[in-house]
PDB file of N, CA, C and O in Angstrom:
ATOM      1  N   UNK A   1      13.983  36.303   6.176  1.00  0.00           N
ATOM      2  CA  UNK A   1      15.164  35.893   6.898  1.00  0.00           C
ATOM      3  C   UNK A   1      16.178  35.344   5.905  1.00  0.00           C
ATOM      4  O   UNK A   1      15.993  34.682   4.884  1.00  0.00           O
ATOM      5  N   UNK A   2      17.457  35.852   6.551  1.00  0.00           N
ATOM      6  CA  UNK A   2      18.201  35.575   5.172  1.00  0.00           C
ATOM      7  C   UNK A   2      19.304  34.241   5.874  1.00  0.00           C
ATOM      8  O   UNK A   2      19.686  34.295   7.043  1.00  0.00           O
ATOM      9  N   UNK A   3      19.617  33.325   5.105  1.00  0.00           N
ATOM     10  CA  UNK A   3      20.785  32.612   5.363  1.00  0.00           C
ATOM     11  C   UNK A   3      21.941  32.382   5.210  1.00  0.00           C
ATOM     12  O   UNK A   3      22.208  32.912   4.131  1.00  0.00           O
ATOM     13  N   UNK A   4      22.736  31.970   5.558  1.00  0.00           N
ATOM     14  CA  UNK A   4      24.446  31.872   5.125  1.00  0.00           C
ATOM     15  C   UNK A   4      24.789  31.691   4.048  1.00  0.00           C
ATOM     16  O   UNK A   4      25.673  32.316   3.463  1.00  0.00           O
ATOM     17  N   UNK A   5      23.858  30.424   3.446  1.00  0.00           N
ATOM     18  CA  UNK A   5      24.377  30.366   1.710  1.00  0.00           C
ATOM     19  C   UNK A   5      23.983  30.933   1.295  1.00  0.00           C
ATOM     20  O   UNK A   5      24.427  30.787   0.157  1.00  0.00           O
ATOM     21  N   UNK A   6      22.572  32.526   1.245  1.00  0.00           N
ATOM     22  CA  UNK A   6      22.443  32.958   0.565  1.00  0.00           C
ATOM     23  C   UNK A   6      23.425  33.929   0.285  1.00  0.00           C
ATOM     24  O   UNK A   6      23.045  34.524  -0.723  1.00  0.00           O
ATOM     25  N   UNK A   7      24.595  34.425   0.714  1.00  0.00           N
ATOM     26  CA  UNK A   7      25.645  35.367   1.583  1.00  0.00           C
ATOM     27  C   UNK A   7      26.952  34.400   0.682  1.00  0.00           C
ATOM     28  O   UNK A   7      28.136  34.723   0.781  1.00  0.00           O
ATOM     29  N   UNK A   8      26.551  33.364  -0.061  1.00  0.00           N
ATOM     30  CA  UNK A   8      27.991  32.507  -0.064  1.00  0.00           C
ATOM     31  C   UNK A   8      28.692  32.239   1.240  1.00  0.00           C
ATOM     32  O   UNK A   8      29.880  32.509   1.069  1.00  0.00           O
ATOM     33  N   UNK A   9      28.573  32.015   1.910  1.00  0.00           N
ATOM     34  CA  UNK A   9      28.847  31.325   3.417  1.00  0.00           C
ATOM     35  C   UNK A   9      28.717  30.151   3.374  1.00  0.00           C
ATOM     36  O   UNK A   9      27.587  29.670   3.298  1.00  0.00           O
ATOM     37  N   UNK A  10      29.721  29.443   3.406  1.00  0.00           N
ATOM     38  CA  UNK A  10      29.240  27.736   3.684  1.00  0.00           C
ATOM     39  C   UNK A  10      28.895  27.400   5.261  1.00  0.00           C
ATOM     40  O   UNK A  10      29.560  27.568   6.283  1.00  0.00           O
ATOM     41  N   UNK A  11      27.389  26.774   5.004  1.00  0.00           N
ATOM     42  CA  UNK A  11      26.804  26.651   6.408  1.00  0.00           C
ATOM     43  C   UNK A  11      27.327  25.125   6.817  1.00  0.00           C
ATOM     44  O   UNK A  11      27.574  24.298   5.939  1.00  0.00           O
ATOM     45  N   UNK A  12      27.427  24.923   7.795  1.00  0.00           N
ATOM     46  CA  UNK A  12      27.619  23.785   8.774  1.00  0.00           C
ATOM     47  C   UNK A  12      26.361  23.210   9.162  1.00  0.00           C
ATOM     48  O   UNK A  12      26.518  22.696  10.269  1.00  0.00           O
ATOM     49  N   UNK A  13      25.183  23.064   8.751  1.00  0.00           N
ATOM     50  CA  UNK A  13      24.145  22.537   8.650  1.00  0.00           C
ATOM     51  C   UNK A  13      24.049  21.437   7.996  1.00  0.00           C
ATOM     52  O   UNK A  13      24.122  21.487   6.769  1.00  0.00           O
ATOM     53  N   UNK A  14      23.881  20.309   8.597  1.00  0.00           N
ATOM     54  CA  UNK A  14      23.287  18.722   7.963  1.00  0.00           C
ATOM     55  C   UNK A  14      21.747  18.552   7.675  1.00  0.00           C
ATOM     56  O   UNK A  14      20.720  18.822   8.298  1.00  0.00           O
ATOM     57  N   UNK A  15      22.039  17.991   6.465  1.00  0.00           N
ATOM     58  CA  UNK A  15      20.148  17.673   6.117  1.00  0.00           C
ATOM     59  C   UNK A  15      19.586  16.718   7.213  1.00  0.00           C
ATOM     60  O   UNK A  15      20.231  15.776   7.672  1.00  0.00           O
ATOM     61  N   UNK A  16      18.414  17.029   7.558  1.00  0.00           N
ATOM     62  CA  UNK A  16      18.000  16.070   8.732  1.00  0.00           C
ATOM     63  C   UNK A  16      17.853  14.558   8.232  1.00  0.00           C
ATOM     64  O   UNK A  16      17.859  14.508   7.002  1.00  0.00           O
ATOM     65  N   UNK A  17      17.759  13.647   8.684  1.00  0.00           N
ATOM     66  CA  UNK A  17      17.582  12.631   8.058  1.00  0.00           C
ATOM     67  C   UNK A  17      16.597  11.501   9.363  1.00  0.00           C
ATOM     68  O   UNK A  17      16.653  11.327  10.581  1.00  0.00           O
ATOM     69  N   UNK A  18      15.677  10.905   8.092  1.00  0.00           N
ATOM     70  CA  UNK A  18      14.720  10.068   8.732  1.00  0.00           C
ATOM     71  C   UNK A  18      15.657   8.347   9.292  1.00  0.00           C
ATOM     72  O   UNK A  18      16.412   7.583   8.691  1.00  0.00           O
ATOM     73  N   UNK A  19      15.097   8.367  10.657  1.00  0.00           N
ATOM     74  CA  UNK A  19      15.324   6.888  11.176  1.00  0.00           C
ATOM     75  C   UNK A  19      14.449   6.052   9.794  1.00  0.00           C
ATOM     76  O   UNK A  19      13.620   6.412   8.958  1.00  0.00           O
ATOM     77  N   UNK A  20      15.164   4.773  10.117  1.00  0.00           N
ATOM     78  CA  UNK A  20      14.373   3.439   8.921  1.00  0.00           C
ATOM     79  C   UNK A  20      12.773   3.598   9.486  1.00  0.00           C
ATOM     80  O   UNK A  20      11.945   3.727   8.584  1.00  0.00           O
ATOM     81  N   UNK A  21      12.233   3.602  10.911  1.00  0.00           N
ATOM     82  CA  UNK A  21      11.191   3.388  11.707  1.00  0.00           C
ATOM     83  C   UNK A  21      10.057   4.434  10.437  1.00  0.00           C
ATOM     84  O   UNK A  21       9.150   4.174   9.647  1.00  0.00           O
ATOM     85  N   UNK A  22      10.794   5.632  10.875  1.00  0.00           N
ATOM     86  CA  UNK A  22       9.762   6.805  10.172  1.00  0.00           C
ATOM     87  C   UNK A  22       9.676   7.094   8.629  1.00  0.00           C
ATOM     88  O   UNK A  22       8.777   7.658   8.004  1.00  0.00           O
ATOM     89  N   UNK A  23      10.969   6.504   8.146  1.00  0.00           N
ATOM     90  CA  UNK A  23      10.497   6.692   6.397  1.00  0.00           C
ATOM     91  C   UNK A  23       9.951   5.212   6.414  1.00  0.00           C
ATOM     92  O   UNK A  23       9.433   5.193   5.298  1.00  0.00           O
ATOM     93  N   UNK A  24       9.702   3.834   6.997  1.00  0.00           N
ATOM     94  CA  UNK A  24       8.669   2.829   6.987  1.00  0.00           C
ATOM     95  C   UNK A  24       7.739   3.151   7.129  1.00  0.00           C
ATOM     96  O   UNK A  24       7.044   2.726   6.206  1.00  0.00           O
ATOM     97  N   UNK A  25       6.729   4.197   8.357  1.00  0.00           N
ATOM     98  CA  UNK A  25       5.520   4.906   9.068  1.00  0.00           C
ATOM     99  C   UNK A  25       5.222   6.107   7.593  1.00  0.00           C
ATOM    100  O   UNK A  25       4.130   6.585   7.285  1.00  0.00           O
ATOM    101  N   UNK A  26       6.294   6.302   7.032  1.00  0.00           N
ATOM    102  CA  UNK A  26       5.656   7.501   5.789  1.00  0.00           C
ATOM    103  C   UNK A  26       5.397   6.692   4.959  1.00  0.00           C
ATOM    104  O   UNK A  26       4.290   6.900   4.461  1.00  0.00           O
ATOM    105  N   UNK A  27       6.275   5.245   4.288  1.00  0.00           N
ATOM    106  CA  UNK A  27       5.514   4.875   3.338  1.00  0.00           C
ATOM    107  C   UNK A  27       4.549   4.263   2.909  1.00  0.00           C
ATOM    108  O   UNK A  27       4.158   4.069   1.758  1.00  0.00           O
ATOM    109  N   UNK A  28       3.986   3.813   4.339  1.00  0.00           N
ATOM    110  CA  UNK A  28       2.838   2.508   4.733  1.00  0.00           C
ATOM    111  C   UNK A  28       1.913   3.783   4.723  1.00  0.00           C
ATOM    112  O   UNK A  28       0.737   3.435   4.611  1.00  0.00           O
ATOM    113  N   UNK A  29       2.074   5.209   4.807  1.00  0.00           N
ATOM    114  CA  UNK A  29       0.908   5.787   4.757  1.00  0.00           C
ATOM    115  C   UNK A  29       0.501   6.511   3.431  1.00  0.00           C
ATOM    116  O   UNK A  29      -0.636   6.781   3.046  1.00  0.00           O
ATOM    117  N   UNK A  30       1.315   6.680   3.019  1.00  0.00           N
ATOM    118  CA  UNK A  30       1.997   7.087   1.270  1.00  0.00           C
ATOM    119  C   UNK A  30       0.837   6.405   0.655  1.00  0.00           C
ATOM    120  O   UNK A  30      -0.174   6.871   0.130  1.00  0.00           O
ATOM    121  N   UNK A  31       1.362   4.770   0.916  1.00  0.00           N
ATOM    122  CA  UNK A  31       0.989   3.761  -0.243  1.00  0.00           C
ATOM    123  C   UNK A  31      -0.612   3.815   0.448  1.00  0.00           C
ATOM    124  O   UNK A  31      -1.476   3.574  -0.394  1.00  0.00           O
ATOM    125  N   UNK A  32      -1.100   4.072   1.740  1.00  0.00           N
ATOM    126  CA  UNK A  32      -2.309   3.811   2.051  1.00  0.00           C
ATOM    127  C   UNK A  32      -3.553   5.229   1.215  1.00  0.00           C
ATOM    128  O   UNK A  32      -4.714   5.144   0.818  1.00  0.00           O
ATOM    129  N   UNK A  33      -2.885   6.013   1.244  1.00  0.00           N
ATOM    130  CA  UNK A  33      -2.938   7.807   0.598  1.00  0.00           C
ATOM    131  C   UNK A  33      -3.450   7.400  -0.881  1.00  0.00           C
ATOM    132  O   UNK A  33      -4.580   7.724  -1.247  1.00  0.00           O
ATOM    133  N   UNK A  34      -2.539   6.653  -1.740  1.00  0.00           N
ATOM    134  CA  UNK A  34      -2.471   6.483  -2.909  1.00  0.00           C
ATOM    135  C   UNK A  34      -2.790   5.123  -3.362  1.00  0.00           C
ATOM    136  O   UNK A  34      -2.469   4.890  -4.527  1.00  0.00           O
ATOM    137  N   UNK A  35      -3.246   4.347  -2.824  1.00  0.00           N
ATOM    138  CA  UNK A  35      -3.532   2.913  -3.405  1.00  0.00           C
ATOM    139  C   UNK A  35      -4.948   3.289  -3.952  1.00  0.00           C
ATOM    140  O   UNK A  35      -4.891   3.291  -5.182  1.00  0.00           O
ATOM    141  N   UNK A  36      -5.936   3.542  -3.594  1.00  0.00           N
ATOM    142  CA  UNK A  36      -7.314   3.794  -4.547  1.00  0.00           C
ATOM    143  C   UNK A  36      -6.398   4.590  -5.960  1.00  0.00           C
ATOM    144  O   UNK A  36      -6.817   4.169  -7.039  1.00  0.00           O
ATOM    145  N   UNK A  37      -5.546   5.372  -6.055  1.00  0.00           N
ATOM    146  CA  UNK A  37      -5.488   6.168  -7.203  1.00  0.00           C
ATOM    147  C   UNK A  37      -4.765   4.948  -8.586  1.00  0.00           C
ATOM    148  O   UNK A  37      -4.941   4.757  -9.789  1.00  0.00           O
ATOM    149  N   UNK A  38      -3.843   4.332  -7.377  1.00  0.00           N
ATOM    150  CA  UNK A  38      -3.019   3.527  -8.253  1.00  0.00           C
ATOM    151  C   UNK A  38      -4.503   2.456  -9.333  1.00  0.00           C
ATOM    152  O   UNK A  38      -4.559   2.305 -10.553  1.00  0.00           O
ATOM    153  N   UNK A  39      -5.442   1.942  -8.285  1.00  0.00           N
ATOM    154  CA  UNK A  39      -6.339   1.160  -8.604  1.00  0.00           C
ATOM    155  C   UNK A  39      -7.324   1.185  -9.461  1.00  0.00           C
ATOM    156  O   UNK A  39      -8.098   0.320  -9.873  1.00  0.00           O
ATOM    157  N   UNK A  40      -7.140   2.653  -9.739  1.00  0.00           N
ATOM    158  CA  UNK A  40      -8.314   3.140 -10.141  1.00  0.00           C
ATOM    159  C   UNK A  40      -7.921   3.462 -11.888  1.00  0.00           C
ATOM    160  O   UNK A  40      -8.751   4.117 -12.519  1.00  0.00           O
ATOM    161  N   UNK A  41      -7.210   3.192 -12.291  1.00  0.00           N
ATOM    162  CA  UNK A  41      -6.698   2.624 -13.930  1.00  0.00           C
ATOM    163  C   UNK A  41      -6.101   4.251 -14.611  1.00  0.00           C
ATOM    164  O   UNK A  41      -5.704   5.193 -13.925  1.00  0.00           O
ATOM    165  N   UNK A  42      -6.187   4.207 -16.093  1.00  0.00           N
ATOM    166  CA  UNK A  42      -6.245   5.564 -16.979  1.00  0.00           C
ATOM    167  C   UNK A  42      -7.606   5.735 -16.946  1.00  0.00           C
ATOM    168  O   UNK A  42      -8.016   4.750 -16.331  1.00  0.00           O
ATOM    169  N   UNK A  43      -8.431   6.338 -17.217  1.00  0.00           N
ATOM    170  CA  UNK A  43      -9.015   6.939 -17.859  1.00  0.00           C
ATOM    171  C   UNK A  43      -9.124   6.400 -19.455  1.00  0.00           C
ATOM    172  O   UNK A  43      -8.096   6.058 -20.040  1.00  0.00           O
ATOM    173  N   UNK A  44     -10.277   6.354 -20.037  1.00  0.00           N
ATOM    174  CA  UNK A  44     -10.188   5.564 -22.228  1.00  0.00           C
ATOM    175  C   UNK A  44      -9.957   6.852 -22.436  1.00  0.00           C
ATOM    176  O   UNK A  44      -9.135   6.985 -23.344  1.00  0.00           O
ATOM    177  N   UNK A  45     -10.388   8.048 -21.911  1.00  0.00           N
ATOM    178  CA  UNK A  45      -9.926   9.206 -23.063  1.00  0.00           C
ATOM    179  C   UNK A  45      -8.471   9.515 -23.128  1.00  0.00           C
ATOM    180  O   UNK A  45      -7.977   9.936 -24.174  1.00  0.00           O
ATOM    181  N   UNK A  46      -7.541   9.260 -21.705  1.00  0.00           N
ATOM    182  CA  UNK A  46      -6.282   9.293 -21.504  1.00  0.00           C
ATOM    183  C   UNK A  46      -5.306   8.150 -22.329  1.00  0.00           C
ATOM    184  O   UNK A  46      -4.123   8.287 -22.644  1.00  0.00           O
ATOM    185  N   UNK A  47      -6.124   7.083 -22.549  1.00  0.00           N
ATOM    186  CA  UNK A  47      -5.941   5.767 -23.316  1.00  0.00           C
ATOM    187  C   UNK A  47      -5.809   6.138 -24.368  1.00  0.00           C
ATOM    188  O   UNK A  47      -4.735   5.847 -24.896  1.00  0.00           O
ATOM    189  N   UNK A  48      -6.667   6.830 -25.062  1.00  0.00           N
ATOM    190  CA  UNK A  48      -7.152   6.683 -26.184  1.00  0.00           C
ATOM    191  C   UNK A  48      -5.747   8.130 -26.649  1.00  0.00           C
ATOM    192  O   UNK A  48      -4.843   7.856 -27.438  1.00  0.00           O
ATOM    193  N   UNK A  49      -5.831   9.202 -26.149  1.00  0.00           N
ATOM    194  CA  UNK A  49      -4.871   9.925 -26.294  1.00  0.00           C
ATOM    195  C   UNK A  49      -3.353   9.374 -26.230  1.00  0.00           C
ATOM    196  O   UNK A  49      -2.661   9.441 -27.247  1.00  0.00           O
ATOM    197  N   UNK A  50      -2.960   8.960 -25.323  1.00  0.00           N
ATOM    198  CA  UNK A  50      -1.541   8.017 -25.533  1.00  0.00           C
ATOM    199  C   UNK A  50      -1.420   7.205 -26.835  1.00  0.00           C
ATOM    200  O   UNK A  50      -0.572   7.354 -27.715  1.00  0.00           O
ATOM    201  N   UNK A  51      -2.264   6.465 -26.796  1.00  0.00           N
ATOM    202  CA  UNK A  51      -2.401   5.846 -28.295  1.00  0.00           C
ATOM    203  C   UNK A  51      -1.746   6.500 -29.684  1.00  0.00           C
ATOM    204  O   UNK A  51      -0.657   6.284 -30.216  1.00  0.00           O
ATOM    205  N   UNK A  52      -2.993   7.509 -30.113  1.00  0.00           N
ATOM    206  CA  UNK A  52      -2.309   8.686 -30.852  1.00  0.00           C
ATOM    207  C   UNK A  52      -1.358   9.160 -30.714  1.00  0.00           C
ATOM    208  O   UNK A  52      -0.479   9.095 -31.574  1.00  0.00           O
ATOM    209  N   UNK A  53      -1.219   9.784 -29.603  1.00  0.00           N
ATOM    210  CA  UNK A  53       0.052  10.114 -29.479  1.00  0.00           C
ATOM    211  C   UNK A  53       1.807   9.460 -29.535  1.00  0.00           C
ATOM    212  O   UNK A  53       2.909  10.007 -29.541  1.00  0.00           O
ATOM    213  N   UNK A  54       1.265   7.823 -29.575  1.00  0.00           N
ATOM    214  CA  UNK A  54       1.930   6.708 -29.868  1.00  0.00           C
ATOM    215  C   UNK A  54       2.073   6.914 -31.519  1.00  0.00           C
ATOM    216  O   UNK A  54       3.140   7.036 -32.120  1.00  0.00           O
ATOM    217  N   UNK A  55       0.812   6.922 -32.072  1.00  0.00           N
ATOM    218  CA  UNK A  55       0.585   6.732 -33.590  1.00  0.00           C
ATOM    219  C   UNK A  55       1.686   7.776 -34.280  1.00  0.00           C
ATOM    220  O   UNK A  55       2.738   7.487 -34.851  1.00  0.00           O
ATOM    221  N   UNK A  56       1.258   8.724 -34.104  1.00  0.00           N
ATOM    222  CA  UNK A  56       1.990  10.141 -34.394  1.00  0.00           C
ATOM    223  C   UNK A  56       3.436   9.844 -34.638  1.00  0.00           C
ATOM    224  O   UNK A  56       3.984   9.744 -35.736  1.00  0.00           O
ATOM    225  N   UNK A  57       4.097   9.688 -33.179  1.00  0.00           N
ATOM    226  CA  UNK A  57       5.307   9.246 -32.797  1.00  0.00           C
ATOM    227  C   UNK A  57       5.809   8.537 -34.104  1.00  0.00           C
ATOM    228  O   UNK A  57       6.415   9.151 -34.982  1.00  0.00           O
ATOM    229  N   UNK A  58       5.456   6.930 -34.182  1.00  0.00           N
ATOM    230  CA  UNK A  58       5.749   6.237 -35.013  1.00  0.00           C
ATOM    231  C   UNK A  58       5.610   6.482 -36.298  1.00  0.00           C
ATOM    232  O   UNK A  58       6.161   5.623 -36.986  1.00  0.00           O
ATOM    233  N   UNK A  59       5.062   7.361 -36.921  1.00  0.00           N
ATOM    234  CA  UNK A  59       4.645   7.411 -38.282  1.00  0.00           C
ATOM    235  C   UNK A  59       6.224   8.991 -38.327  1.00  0.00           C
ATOM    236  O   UNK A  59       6.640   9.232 -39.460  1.00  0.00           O
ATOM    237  N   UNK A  60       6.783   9.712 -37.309  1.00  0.00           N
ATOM    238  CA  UNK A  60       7.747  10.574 -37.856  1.00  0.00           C
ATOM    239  C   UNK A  60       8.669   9.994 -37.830  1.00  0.00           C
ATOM    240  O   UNK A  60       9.725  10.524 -38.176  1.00  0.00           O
ATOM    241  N   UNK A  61       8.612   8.538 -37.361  1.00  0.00           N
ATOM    242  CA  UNK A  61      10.534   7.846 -37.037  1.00  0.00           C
ATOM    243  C   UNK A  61      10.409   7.074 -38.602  1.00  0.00           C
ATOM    244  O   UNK A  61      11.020   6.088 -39.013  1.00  0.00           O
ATOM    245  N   UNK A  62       9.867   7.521 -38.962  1.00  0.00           N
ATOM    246  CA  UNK A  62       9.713   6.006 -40.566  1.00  0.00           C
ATOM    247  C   UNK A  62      10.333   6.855 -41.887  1.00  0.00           C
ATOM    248  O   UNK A  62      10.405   6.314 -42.990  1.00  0.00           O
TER     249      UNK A  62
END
């Protein structure tokens, strides 16, 4: 299905937009979705890689 702007047609269509109620109800479920991930730290091998990859960094700015 094809649409108006794909045609260069400027459409008269508004982006829908969320009441305060329902982007509050998405983010209380967001943060409920993702709080174990937040909690749950790096990883030492991900640690340990940033690091280096820190090291690296600093040793080409010198």
């Amino acid at each position: 299905m094809e649409t108006p702007a794909a045609h260069g047609k400027k459409s008269d269509v508004k982006p829908a937009k969320l009441g305060r109620e329902v982007q509050a109800r998405l983010g209380q479920q967001l943060r409920a979705m993702y709080d174990d991930v937040l909690n749950q730290g790096v990883p030492d091998r991900f640690a340990d890689l940033i690091k280096r990859l820190d090291a690296n960094g600093n040793k080409d700015k010198q």
